[in-house]
N, C-alpha and C positions, 0 to 999 in steps of 0.2 A: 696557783694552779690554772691554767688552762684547761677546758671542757671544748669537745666538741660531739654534740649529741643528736644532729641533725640530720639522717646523712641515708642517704639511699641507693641501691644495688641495683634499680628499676632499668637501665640502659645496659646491662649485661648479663648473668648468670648467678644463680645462686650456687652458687660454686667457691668453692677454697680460692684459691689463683685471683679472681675478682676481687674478692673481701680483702684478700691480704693488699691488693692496688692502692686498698680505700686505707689498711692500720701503716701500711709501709708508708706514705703518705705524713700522715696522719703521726707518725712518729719522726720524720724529718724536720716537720713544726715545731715537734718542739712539745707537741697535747699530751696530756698525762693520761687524761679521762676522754677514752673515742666510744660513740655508740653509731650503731647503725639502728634506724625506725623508719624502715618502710613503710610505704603507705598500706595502709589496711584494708583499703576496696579493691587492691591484687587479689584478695585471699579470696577462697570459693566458701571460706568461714565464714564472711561477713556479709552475705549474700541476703541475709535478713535483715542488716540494719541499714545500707545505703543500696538505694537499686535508680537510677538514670542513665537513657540511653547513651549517654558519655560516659562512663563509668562502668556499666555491663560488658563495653566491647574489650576492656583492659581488666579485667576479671581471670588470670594464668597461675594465678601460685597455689601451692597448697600449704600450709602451716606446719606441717610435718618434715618437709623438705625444707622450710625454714628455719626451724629449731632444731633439726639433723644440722647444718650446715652451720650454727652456733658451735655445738657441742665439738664438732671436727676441730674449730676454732680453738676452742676450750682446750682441747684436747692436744691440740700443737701449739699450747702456752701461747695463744696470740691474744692481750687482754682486748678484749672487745664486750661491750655492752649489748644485751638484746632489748630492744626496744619497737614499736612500733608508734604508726605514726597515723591517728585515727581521725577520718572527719564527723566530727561532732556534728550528730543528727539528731534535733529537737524529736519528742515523741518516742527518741528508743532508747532511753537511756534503761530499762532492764535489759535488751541487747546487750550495746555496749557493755554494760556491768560483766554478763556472760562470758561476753568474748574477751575481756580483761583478764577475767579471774580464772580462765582458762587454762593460761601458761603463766609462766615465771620469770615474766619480763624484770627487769632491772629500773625499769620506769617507764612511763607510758605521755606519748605528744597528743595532747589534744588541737585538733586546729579548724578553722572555720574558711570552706572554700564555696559554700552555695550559702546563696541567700534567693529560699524558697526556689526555681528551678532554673538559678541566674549561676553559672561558673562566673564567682566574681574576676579571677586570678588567669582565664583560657582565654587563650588569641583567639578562639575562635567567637568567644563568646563579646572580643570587647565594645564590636559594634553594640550591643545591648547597651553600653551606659549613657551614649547619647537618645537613646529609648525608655531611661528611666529616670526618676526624680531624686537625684541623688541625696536628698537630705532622708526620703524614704530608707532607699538601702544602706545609708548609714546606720540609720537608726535600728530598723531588723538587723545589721551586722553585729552593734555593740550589743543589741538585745541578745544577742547568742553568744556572746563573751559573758556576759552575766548571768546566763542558765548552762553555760560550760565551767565558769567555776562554782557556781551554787552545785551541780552536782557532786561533784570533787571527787571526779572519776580519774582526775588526771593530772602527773605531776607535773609536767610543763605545759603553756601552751603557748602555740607554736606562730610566729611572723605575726604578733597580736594586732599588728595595723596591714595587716596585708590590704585588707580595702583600697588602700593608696594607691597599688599597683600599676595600675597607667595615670595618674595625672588626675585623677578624677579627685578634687578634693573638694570641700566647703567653705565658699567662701567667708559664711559668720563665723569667726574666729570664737564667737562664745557659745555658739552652738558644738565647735568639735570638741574644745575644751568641756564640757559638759559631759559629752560620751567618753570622754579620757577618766574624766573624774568618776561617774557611776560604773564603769567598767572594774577601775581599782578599786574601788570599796568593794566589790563585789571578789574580786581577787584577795583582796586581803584577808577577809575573813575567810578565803577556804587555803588548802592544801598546793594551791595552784603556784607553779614559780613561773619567772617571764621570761623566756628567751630576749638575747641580742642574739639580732642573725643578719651577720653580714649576707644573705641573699637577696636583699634589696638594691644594694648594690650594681648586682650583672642585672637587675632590671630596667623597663623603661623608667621606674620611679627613681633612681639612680643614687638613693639613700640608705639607709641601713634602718631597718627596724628593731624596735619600734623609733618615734619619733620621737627626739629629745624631751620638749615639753609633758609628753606620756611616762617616760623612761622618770621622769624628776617626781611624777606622782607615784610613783610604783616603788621610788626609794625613798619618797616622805610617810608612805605608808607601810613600806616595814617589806614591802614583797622581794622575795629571795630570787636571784637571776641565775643563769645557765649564756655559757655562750656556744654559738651554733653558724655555721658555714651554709647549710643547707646543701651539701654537695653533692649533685647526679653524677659526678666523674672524679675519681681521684685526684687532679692538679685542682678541684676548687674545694678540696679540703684545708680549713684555715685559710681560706683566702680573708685579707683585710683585716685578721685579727689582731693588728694594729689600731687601726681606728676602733672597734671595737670595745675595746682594755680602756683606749684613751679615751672613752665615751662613755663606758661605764665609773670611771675613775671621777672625771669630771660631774656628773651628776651627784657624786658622794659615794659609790660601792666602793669597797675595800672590801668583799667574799665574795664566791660563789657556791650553788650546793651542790654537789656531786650523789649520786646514787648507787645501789647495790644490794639485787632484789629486794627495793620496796624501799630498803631505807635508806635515810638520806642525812647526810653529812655536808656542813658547813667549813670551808676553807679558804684561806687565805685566794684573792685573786692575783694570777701571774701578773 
């Protein structure tokens, strides 16, 4: 089976005609399992757990309008997953719980894009890494992959090495190895599964995450994967889901989990 669980409506309307761009798509691939998981600092819900003046100006949805716009879904037999797509914020995790347990998502992406008041992943922001110590923001980044699945508020989480994103890596090889390895053990023992997400790819990083040597600890230790496109526009739904398969395969997977509110099933990978 093919999963694609990554997938956002943010460049057009919450609207029927949109959605259906993203499963018409979405079902030329070939995917069994589509979800959409917007980002969750859209919502005027979440308004208490992330607030940065980057993030305040992109604050237009309301929740209501988003789970109407499922149910329409639902309701013209288009199978579609509801999901969102939450940046995990140290200090709120009763927030976050709230806002979880709210609605009756089909599965929930946790993902890490600040570290302390740095957008690691924004062009705007990338002048910052030659301003920072990058073994530091390594280490704050894994430190929040390890108190995002110790929560185990969330069942996937999402571009796990996104830090990568422009080039910025460490050159002590046993230093990143290190944050590979405390991150997974920290994974393993909760609820947390790992995305492959060809979005790395259309990046300056030009790779797919996570990053092979990470992806081989994640399947020596038992953690269950999801594969994901991360796609803003319907033509980059499944995009690369070839190297993907072959990427997961190669490291030793043979499943992936698929969900449906809440619960989750294990199956054969396409």
């Amino acid at each position: 089976m093919l999963t694609d669980y990554h997938n956002h409506l943010e460049n057009g309307t919450l609207t029927l005609p949109w959605l259906k761009e993203f499963t018409n798509a979405a079902e030329q691939k070939g995917i069994q399992e589509f979800g959409i998981s917007e980002h969750a600092y859209h919502f005027y819900q979440t308004s208490d757990i992330l607030q940065n003046g980057w993030v305040n100006k992109r604050r237009y949805y309301d929740m209501k309008d988003y789970v109407q716009l499922f149910r329409e879904a639902w309701n013209a037999n288009i199978p579609i997953k509801m999901s969102i797509e939450m940046d995990y914020t140290p200090g709120k995790h009763k927030e976050m719980e709230s806002f979880i347990k709210s609605y009756d998502f089909d599965y929930v992406i946790g993902s890490i894009h600040w570290v302390d008041d740095f957008g690691i992943d924004l062009m705007e922001y990338k002048g910052e890494w030659d301003k920072r110590d990058i073994y530091d923001t390594y280490t704050k980044y894994y430190d929040q992959v390890i108190t995002l699945a110790e929560s185990d508020l969330f069942d996937i989480i999402g571009h796990i090495d996104l830090v990568k994103i422009f080039k910025y890596i460490p050159e002590n090889e046993d230093f990143l190895l290190s944050q590979y390895d405390r991150a997974t053990t920290a994974l393993a023992n909760s609820k947390t599964c790992v995305e492959i997400s060809t979005a790395g790819i259309r990046k300056p990083i030009g790779r797919i995450y996570p990053d092979e040597r990470l992806l081989e600890m994640c399947f020596k230790k038992g953690i269950p994967i999801v594969l994901s496109s991360d796609a803003h526009f319907p033509r980059d739904v499944g995009a690369n889901f070839d190297e993907a398969v072959a990427l997961a395969k190669k490291v030793g997977y043979k499943t992936v989990m698929t969900f449906k509110k809440g619960e989750r099933k294990e199956v054969e990978l396409g």
